[in-house]
N, C-alpha and C positions, 0 to 999 in steps of 0.2 A: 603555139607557145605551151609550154608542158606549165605547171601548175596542181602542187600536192596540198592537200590538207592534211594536218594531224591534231590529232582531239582526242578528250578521254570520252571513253563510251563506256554508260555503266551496264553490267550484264553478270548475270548471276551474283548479286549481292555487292558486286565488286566493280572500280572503277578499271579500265584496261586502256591500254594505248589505241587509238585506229586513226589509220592512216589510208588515203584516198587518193587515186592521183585522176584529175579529171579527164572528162573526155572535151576533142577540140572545142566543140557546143559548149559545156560546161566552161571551160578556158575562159570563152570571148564572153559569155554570160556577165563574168565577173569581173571581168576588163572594161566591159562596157558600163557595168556599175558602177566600177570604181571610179572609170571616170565623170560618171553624171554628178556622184557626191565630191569628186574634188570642183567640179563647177561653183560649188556654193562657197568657195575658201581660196579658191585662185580661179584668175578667168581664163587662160590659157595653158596654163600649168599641168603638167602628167598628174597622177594620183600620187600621194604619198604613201606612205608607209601603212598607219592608220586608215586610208581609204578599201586599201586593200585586205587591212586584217579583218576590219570592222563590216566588211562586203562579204568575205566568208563565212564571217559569223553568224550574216540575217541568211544565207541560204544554206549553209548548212547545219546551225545549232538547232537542235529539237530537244524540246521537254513535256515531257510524259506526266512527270513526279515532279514533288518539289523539292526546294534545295534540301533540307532535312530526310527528305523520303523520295530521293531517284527511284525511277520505272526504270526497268529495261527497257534499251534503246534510247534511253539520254545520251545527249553527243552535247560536247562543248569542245570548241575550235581555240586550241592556242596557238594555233601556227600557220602561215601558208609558205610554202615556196614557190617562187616564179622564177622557174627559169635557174640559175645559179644564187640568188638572193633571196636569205631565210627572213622573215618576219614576223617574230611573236613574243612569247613571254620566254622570260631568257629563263627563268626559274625552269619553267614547264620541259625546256629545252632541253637543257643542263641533265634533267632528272631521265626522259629521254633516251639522253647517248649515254648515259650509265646504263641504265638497263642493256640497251646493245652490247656495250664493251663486258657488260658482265655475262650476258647471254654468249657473245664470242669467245671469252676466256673457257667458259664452262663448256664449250663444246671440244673450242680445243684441247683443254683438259681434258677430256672424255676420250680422244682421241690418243691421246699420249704424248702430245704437247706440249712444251711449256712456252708460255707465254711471253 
């Protein structure tokens, strides 16, 4: 099962996109989490949406600094995908695929493109 993380990670003064795609290990890690936590809220039931954002978040948010004063190497998780199905903060998302559409335009630009 393929399974990407994306988070801001702050580094040099600044917060920045990164983005993670696990390994199989990692994958089942979180699969298997997610569904221990959906045990507590359905008894047979797959994990939801939340089982899964909130399962990425305990293994992979790290904080160094505090909210006022990030270290380098803070990661905060808004997003996973699994598989074809995004789940996160649509805001965090949104801003995201701006950045790409603007980082594509300005290449193709560069190139002699238009867009």
């Amino acid at each position: 099962m393929r399974i990407i993380i994306f988070a801001e990670k702050f580094e040099n003064d600044a917060w920045d996109v990164w983005e993670y795609t696990c390994s199989p290990k990692e994958a089942k890690t979180i699969l298997n989490s997610a569904m221990m936590s959906a045990r507590f809220h359905a008894s047979d039931g797959p994990p939801n949406h939340a089982d899964l954002l909130e399962t990425a978040r305990r293994i992979f948010n790290i904080t160094h600094g505090t909210v006022a004063s990030p270290m380098d190497g803070d990661l905060k998780v808004y997003c996973i995908c699994v598989e074809e199905m995004v789940i996160g903060v649509c805001e965090k998302i949104r801003q995201y695929s701006q950045r790409i559409i603007e980082a594509h335009q300005f290449a193709e630009f560069g190139l002699g493109k238009s867009a």
